[in-house]
C-alpha positions as CSV (number, residue, x, y, z in Angstrom):
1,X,-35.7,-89.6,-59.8
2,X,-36.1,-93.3,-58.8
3,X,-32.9,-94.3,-61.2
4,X,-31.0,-91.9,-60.0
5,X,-32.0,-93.0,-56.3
6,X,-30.7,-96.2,-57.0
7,X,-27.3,-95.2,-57.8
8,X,-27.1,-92.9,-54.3
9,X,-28.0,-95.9,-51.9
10,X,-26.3,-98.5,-53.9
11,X,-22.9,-97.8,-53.4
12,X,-19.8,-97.7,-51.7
13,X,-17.5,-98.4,-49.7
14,X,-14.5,-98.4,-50.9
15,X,-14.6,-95.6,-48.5
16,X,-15.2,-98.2,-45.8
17,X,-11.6,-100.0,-45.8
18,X,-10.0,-96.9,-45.5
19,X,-12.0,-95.8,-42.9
20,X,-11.4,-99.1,-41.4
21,X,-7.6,-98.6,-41.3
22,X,-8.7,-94.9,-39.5
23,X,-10.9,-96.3,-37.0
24,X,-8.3,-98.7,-35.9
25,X,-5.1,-96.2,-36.2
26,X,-6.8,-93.1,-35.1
27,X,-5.0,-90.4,-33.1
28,X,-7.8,-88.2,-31.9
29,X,-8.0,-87.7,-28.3
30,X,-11.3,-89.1,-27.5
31,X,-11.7,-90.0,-24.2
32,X,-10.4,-93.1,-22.9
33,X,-12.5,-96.5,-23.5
34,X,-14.5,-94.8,-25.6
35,X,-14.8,-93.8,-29.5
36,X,-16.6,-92.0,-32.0
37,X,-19.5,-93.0,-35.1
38,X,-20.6,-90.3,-37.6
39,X,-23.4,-90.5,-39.4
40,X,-24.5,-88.5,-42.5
41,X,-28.5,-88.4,-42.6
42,X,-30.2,-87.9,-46.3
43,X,-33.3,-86.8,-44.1
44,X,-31.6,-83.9,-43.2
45,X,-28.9,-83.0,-45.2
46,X,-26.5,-83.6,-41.5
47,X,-23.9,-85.4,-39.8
48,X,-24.2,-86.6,-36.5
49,X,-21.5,-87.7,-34.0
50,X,-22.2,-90.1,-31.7
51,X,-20.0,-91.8,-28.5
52,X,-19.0,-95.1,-28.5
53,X,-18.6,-97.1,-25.9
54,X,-15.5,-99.5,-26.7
55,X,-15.9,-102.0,-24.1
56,X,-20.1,-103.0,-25.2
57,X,-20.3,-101.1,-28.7
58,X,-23.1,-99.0,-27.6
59,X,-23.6,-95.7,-29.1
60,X,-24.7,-92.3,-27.7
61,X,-25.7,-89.1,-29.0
62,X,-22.9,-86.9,-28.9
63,X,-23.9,-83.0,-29.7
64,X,-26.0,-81.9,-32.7
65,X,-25.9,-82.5,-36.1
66,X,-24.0,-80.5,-38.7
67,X,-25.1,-79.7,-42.0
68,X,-24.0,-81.0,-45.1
69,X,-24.5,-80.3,-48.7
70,X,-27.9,-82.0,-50.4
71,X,-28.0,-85.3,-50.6
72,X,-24.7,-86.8,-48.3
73,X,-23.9,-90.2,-50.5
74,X,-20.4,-91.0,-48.7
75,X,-18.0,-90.5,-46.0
76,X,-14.6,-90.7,-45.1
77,X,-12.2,-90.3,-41.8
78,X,-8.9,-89.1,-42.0
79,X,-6.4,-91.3,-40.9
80,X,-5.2,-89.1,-38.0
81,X,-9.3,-88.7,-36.9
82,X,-8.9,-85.3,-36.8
83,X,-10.9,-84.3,-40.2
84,X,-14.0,-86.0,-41.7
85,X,-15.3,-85.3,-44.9
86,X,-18.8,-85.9,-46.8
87,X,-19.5,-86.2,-49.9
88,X,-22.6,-84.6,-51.5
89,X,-24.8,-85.7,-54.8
90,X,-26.7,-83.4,-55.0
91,X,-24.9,-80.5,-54.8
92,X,-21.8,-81.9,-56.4
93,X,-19.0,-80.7,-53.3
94,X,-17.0,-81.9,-50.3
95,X,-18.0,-80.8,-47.4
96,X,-15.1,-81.0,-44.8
97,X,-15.5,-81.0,-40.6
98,X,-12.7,-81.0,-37.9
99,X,-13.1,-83.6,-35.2
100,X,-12.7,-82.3,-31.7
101,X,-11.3,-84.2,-29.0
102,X,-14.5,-84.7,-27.3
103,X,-15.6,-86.1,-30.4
104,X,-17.9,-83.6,-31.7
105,X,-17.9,-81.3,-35.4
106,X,-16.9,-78.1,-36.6
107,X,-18.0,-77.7,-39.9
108,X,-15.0,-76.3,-42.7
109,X,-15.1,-75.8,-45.9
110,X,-17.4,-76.6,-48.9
111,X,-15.4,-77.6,-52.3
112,X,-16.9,-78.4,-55.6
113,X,-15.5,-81.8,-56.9
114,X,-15.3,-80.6,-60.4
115,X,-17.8,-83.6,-61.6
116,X,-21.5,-84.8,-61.8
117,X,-22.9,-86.9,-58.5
118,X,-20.2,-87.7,-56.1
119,X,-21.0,-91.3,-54.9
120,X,-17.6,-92.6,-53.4
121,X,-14.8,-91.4,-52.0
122,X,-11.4,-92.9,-50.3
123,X,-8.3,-91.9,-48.6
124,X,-4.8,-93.4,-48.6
125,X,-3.8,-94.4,-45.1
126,X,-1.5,-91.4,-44.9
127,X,-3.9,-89.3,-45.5
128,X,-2.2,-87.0,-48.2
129,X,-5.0,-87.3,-51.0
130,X,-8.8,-87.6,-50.9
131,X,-10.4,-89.3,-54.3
132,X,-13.9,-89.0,-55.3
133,X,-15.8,-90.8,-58.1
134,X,-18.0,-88.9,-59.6
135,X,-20.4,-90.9,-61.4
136,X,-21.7,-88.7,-64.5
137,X,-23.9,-89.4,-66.6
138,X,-25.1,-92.5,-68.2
139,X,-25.4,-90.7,-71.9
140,X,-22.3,-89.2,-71.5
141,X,-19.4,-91.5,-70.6
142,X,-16.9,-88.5,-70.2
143,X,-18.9,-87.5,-67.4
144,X,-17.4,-90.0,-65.6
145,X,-14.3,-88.5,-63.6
146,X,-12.3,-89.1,-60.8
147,X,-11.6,-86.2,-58.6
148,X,-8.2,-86.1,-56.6
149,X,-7.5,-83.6,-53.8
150,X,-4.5,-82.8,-51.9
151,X,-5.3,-83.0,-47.9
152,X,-3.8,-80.4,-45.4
153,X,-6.3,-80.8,-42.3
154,X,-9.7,-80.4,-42.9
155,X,-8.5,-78.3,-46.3
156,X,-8.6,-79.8,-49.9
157,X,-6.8,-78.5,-52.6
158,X,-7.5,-79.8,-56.0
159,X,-4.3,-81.6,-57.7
160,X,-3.1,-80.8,-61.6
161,X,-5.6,-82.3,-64.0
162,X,-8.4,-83.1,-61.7
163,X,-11.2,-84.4,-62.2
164,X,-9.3,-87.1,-64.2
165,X,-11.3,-89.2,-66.7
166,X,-12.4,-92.7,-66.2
167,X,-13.5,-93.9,-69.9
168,X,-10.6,-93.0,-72.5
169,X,-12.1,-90.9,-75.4
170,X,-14.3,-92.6,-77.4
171,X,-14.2,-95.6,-75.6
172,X,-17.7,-97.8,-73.7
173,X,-15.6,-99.1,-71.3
174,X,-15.3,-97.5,-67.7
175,X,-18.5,-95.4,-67.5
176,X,-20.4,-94.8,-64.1
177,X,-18.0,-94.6,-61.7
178,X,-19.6,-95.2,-58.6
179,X,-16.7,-96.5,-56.0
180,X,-13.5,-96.1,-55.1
181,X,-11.0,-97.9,-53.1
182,X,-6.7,-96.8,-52.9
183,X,-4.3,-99.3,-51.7
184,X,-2.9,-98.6,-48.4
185,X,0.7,-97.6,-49.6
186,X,-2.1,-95.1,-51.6
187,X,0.1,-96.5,-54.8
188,X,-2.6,-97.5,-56.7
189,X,-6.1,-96.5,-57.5
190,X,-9.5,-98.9,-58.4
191,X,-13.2,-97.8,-59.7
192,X,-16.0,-99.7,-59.9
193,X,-18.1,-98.6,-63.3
194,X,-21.4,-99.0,-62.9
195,X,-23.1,-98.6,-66.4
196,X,-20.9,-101.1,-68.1
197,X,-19.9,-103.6,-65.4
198,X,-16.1,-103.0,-65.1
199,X,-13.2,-102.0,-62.5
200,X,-10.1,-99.4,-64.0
201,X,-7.3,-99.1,-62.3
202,X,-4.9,-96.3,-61.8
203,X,-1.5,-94.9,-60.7
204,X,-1.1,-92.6,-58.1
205,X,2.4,-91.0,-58.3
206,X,3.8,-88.4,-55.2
207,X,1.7,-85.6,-56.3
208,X,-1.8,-87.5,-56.5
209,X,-1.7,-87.2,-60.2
210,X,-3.5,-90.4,-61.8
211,X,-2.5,-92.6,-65.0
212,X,-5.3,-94.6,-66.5
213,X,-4.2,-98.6,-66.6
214,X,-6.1,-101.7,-67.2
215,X,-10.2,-102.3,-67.1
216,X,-11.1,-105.4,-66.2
217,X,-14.9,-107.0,-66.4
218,X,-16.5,-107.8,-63.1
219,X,-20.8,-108.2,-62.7
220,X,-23.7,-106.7,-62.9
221,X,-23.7,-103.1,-61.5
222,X,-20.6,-103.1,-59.7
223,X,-20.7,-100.5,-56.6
224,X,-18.9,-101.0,-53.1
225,X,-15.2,-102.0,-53.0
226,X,-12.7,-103.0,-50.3
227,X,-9.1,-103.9,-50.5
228,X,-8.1,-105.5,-47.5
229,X,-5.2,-104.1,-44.6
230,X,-2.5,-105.6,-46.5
231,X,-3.1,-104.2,-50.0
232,X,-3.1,-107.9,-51.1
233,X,-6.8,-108.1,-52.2
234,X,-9.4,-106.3,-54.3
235,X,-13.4,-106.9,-53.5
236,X,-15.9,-105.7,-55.8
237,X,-20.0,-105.6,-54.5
238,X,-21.9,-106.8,-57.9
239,X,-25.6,-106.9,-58.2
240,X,-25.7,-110.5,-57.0
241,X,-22.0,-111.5,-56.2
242,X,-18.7,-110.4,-55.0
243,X,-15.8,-110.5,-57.5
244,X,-12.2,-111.1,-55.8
245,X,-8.9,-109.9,-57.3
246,X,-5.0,-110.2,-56.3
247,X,-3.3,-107.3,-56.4
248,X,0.0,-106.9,-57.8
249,X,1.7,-104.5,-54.9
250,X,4.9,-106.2,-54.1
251,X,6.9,-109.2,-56.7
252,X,4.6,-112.1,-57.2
253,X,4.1,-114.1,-60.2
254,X,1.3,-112.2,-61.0
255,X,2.7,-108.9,-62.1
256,X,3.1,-108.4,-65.6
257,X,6.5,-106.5,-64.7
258,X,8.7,-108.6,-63.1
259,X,10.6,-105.7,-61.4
260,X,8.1,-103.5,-59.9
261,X,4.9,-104.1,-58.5
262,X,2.1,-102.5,-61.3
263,X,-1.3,-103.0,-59.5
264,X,-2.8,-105.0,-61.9
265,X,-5.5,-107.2,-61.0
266,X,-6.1,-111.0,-61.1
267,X,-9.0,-113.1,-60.6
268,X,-9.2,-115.2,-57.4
269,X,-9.9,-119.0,-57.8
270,X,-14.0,-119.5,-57.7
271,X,-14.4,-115.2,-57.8
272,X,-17.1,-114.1,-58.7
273,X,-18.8,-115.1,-55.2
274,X,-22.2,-115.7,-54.4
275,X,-23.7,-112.9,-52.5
276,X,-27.4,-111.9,-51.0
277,X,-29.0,-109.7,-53.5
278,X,-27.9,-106.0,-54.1
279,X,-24.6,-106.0,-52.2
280,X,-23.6,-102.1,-51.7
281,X,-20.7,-101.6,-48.6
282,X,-17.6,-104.1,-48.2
283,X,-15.6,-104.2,-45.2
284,X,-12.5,-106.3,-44.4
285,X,-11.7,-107.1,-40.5
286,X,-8.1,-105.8,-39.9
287,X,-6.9,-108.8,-39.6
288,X,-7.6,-109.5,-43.1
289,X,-9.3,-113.3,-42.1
290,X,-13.0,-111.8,-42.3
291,X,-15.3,-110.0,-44.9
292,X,-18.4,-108.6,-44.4
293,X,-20.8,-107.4,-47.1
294,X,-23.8,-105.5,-46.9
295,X,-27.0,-107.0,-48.8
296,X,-29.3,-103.5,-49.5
297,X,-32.0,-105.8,-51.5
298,X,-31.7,-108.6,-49.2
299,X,-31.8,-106.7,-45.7
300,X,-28.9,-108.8,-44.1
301,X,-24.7,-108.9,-44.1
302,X,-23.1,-111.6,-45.5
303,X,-20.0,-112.9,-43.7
304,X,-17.5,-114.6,-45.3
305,X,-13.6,-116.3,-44.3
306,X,-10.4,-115.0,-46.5
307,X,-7.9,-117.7,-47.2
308,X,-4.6,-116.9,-46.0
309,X,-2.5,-116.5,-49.3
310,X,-4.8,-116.9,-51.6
311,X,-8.0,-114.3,-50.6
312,X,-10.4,-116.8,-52.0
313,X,-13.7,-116.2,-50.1
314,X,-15.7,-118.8,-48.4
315,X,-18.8,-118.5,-45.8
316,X,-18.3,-118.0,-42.2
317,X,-19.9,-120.8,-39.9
318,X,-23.0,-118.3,-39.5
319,X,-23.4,-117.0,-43.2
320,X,-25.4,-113.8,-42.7
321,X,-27.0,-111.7,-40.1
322,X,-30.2,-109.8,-40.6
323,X,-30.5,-105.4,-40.6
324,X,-33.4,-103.0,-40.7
325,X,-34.5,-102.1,-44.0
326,X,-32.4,-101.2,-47.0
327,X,-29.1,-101.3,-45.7
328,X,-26.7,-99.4,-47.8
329,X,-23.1,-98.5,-45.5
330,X,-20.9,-100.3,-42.6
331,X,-17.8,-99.8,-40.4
332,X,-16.1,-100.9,-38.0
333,X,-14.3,-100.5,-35.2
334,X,-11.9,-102.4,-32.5
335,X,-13.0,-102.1,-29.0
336,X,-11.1,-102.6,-25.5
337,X,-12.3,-106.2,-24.4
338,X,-11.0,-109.9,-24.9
339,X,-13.4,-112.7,-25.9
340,X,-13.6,-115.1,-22.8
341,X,-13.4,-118.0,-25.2
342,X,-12.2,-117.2,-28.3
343,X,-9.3,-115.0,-26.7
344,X,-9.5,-112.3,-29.7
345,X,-10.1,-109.1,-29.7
346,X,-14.1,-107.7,-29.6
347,X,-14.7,-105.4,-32.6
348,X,-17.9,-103.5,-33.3
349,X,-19.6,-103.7,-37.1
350,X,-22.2,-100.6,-37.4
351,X,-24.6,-100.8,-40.4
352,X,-27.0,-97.7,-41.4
353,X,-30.3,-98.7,-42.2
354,X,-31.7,-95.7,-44.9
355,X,-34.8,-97.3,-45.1
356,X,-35.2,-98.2,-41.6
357,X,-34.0,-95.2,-40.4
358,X,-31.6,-96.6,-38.0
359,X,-28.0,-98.1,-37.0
360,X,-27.9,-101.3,-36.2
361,X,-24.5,-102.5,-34.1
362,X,-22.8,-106.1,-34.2
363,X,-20.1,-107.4,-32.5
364,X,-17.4,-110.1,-33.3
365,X,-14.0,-111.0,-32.2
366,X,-10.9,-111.4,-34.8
367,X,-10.6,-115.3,-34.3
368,X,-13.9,-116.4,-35.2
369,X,-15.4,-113.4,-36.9
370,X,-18.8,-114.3,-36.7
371,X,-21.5,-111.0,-36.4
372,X,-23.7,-111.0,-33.0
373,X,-26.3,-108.1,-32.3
374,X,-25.7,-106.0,-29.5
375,X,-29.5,-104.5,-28.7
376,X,-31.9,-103.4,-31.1
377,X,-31.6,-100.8,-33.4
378,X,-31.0,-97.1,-32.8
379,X,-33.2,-94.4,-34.2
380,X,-31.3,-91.8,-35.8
381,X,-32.6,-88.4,-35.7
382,X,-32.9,-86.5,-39.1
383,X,-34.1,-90.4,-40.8
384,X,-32.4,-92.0,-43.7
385,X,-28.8,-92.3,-42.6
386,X,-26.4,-93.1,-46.0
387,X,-22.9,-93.5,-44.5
388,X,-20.9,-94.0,-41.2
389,X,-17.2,-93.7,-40.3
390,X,-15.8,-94.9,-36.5
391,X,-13.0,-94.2,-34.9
């Protein structure tokens, strides 16, 4: 059980940049000045709703919790912040919830993914298709799979030929898939594999179908992705580092078609980055200047600058802020109020603490993006929270 364990809490996020772009896009009618945070609570088996308020960041308990299948691993908003949906590992489904304009959960439906320990899971920012990485098993690298659903509310509906392999037959590379991240244009697909240190990449044509391309090395134990709002660049949480890739999704001299953009990946100059130690949940501000990363082994978030143009990854001024214990998800959301100094926009970074049992909130603006703690940490009822969404 305890290497199993370490798969659950060590991943994900790919999740979190697309829950990013619905937390900042949302069109649920939550009252005004205010938001919402969902939590999913290992604990438990539940997801809790919680209001936030947009002008401090502070959170409060909004209703009771909902349950979810054993062992809720990630989470996702759709883009219109009127469905959420959790993903179970130990019971292999989806389960789905409608979000009510006062911010609250009806729980929907319960759908198997098809594969073996759901760890990930992502949505494109139209919120047509929901994919799942199902991570399999280490003996078997055809266990691996990549589940696609088509998304009509809070309903899923399972597209032709899903779950879709990872690893080609026969092949060692592209086993463990334990993230999952879509480019916003939801054009093009990328999995962390976390038994033999690699991202794959895939197509995603109209129907949510997928077509294998290239696998490309990263580190150790690759888990938590983020692309950031522009679809421009590719993050990848290692054990100790955080490998940076351009992304071929418009003509650039990267592309190995010089017609049409073809996702492929390329190295940023000075990638892989150093980290703190057992990086799990990436999120990009929506600006696309700031990255944050989540540290589970070091109990802290690392905060790093994008370059304009180039996505090369530099520390901020502050380079990380310390969380409760074992800190293993984070999202964010904008807020209502103006920095005094800065003149940027407050936004709201909310990190759940599994081991701590909590939620700790930061706040930064977009010009300087540094992290600042707004109060100490909430206690969140039903213990060991593994994922949060905002919007």
């Amino acid at each position: 059980m305890g290497t199993r364990f370490r798969f659950l809490v060590g991943v994900v996020v790919p999740v979190l940049l697309l829950s990013l772009s619905a937390c900042t896009t949302s069109s649920s009618s939550t009252p005004s000045g205010s938001g919402a945070l969902f939590v999913a609570t290992q604990g438990d088996s539940s997801v809790s709703a919680y209001t936030i308020d947009l002008s401090a960041g502070t959170l409060t308990a909004n209703g009771k919790g909902v349950a979810t299948g054993s062992t809720p691993s990630a989470m996702v908003l759709a883009p219109s912040g009127s469905a959420l949906f959790v993903a179970n590992s130990g019971t292999n489904d989806i389960s789905a919830y409608s979000v009510k304009s006062d911010g609250t959960l009806t729980a929907g439906s319960t759908t198997p993914t098809g594969g073996m320990t759901p760890l990930s899971i992502s949505m494109d920012s139209a919120g047509h298709f929901l994919f799942v990485a199902n991570q399999g098993l280490q003996i078997d690298p055809a266990s691996g799979t990549i589940s696609v659903f088509a998304v009509q509310d809070a309903a899923l509906t399972a597209v032709p030929g899903s779950p879709f392999r990872v690893a080609e037959l026969g092949a060692s590379s592209g086993t463990g898939p334990a993230g999952v991240a879509v480019t916003p244009d939801g054009k093009f697909l990328y999995v962390s594999n976390q038994f033999d240190g690699t991202v794959t990449s895939f197509s995603v044509n109209a129907s949510g179908v997928l077509t294998r391309g290239l696998v490309v090395p990263v580190g150790t134990a690759p888990s938590g992705l983020a692309i950031t709002p522009n679809g421009g660049f590719l993050y990848v949480a290692n054990s100790s580092t955080v490998s940076g890739f351009a992304i071929c999704n418009q003509i650039v001299t990267s592309c190995n078609d010089p017609t049409a953009p073809d996702g492929v990946l390329t190295a940023l100059t000075g990638s892989p980055f150093s980290s703190g130690l057992g990086p799990v949940s990436i999120v990009a501000a929506p600006s696309g200047k700031f990255l944050f990363v989540v540290d589970r082994l070091s109990n802290q978030v690392s905060q790093y600058k994008i370059a304009t143009g180039t996505g090369v990854l530099t520390a901020n001024t502050q380079a990380t802020i310390s969380t409760g214990a074992n800190p293993v998800w984070a999202a964010l959301r904008v807020g209502t109020t103006t920095d005094a100094t800065t003149g940027g926009t407050t936004n709201f970074l909310y990190v759940a603490e599994l081991g701590a049992s909590s939620i700790s909130i930061y706040t930064f603006d977009s010009t300087v993006g540094t992290l600042g703690r707004v109060g100490p940490p909430i206690s969140v009822t039903g213990g060991q929270p593994s994922a949060v969404a905002a919007e």
